[in-house]
C-alpha positions in Angstrom: 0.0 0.0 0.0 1.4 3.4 -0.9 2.1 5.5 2.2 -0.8 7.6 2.9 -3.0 6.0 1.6 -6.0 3.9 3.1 -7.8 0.3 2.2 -10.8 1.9 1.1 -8.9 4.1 -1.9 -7.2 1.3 -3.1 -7.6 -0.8 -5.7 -8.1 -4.6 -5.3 -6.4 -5.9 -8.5 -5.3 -3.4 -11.6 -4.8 -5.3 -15.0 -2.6 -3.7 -17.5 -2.7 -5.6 -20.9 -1.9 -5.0 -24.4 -5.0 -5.4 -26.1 -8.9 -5.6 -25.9 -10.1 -9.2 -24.7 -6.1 -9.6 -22.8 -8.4 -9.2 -19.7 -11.3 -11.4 -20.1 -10.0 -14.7 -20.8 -7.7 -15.5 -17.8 -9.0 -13.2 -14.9 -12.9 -12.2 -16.0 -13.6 -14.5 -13.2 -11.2 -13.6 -10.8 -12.4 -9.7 -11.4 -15.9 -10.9 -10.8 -15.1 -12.7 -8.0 -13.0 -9.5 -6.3 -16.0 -7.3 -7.1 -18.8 -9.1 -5.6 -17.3 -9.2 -2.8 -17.0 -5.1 -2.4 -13.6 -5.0 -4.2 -12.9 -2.2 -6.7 -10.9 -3.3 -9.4 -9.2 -1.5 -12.5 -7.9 -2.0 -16.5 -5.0 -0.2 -18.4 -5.9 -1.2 -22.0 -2.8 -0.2 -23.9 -4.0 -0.5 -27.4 -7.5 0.1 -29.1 -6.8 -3.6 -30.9 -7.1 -1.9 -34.4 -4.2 -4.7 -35.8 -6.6 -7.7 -34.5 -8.7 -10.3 -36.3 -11.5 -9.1 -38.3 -13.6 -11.6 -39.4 -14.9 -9.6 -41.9 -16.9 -7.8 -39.6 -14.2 -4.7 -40.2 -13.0 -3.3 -43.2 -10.1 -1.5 -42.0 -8.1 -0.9 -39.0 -9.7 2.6 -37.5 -13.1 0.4 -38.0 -12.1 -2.4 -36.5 -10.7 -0.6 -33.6 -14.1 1.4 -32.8 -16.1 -2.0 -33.4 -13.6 -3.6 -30.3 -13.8 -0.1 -27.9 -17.8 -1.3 -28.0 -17.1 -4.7 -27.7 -14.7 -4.3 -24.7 -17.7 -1.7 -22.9 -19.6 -4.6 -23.1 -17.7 -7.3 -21.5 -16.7 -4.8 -19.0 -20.2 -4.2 -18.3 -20.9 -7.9 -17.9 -17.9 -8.2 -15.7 -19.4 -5.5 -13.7 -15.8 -3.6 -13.9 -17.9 0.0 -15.1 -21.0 -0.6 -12.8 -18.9 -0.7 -9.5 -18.0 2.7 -8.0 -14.5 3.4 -8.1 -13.5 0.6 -10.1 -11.3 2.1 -13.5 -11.0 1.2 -16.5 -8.3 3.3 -18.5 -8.3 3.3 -22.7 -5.0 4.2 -23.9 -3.4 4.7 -27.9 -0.3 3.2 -28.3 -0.3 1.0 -31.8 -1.7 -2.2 -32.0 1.1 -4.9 -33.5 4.1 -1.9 -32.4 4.3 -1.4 -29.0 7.9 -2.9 -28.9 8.5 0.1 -31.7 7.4 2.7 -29.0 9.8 3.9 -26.5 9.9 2.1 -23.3 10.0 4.9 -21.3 6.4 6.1 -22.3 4.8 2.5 -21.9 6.6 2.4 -18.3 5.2 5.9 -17.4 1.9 5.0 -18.0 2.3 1.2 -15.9 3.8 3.3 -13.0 1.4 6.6 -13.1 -1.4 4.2 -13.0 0.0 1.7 -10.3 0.9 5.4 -7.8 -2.1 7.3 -8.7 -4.9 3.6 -7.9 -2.7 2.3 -5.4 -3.5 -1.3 -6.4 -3.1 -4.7 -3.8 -2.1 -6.2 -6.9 -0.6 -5.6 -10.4 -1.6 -8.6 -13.3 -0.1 -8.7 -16.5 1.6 -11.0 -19.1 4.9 -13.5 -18.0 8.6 -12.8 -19.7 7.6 -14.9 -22.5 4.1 -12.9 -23.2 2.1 -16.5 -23.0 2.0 -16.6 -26.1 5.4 -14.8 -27.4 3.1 -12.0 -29.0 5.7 -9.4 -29.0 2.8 -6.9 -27.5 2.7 -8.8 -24.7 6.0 -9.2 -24.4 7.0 -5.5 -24.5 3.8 -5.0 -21.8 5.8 -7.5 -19.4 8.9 -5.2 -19.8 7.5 -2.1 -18.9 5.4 -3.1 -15.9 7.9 -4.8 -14.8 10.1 -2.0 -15.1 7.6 0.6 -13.5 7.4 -2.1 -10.6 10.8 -2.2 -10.3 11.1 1.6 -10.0 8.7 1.8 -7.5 10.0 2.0 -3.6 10.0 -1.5 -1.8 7.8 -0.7 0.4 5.2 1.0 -2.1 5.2 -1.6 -4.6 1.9 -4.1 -5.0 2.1 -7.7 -5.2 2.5 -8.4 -9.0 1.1 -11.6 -10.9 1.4 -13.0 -14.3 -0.9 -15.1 -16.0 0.1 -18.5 -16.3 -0.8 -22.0 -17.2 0.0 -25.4 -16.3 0.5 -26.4 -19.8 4.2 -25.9 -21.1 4.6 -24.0 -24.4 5.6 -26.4 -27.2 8.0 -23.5 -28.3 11.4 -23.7 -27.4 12.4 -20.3 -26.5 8.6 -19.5 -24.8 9.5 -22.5 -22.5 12.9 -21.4 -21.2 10.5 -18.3 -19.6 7.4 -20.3 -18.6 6.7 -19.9 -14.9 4.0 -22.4 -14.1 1.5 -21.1 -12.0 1.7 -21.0 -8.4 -1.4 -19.4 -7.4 -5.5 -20.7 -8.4 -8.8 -19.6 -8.4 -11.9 -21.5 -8.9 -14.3 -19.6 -10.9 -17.1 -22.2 -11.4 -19.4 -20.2 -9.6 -19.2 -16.9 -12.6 -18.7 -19.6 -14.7 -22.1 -18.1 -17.3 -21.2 -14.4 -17.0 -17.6 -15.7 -17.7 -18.9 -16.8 -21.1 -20.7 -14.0 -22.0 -18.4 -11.6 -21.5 -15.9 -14.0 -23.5 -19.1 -13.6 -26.3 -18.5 -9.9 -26.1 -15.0 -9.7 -27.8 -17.3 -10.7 -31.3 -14.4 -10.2 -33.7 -11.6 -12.1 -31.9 -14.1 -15.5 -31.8 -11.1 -17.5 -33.5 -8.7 -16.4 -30.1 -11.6 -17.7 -28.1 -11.6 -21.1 -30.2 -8.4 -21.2 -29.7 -8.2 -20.5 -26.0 -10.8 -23.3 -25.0 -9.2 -25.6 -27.7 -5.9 -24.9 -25.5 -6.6 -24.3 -22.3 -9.9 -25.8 -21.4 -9.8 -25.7 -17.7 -8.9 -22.6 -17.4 -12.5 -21.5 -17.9 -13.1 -22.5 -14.4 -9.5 -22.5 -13.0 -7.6 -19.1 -13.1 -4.2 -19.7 -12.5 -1.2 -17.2 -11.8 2.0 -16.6 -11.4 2.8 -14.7 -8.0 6.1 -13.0 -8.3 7.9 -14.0 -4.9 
């Protein structure tokens, strides 16, 4: 907790991810979970997701990215993220695809402004290895991780990564998996956990492909608790 500061202005858990729909499939429940019981929670959405999947549904990048800003309203309404008084959720610009051409410095700015000014328990963003080795989530690793690090000792939140029990099959992601060492059984938001999954309409392949890949972690949201 930053010095201060009391229990009630703090955040529970702040998420800063990449992209639109980064928040929904590992931690929807976990935010659901924090907020029915009184928590207030918070989102840093880097990027407006304009270099995403289409579907068709989007004929061009600026399209695309006002099509996701509606779809991400609506899963965050689901969640209950935007109904909860004092819970945040923070849009920013930086290019969807490029972040790793931005300078560091601004992306670690806007990680630390955000973790000083909401005072969160706890930071979540991507591992080392992004999950996935998406170079977005990567370069969203480096600079909270770097905005943590800057932080006083005593001022800095508990920071998780997501994480799953399943090893990548690429070589280089697996010499920076951390297996989780933290859980959370979601079974009980298990329905609103879907539906604000169905939200995020034009990334429906990324959904296929995350319950192809990772099928218990629908009910089972693991982490990795940096110790």
């Amino acid at each position: 907790m930053l010095r201060g500061m009391t229990a009630a202005q703090n955040l529970k858990l702040l998420l800063i991810v990449p992209h639109p729909d980064d928040e929904v499939y590992g931690a929807s429940g976990t935010l659901m979970q924090l907020l029915s019981e009184g928590h207030r929670c918070g989102l840093v959405t880097l990027t407006r997701g304009e270099a995403g999947r289409t579907l068709g549904l989007a004929e061009g990048p600026e399209e695309l990215a006002r099509m996701r800003e509606v779809e991400l309203a609506a899963c965050l309404e689901v969640i209950g993220l935007t109904t909860t008084p004092g819970s945040v959720h923070e849009q920013h610009t930086f290019p969807d695809k490029y972040l790793k051409d931005q300078p560091l410095e601004a992306l670690v700015e806007v990680a630390r402004e955000a973790m000083t000014r909401h005072c969160p328990e706890t930071v979540l963003t991507f591992p080392p290895n992004g999950s996935n080795g998406h170079p977005d989530h990567v370069t969203t690793h480096r600079a909270v991780k770097a905005a943590w690090d800057s932080l006083p000792e005593e001022d800095r939140p508990v920071l998780w990564y997501y994480a799953s029990e399943t090893p990548p099959e690429n070589e280089e992601l697996r010499a920076e998996w951390l297996p989780p060492n933290l859980s959370r059984d979601v079974t009980g938001h298990i329905t609103r956990k879907l539906q604000a999954i169905a939200c995020h309409r034009t990334q429906a392949l990324s959904t296929v492909d995350f319950i192809r890949k990772f099928p218990d972690r629908i009910v089972l949201e693991t982490f990795y608790a940096l110790e």
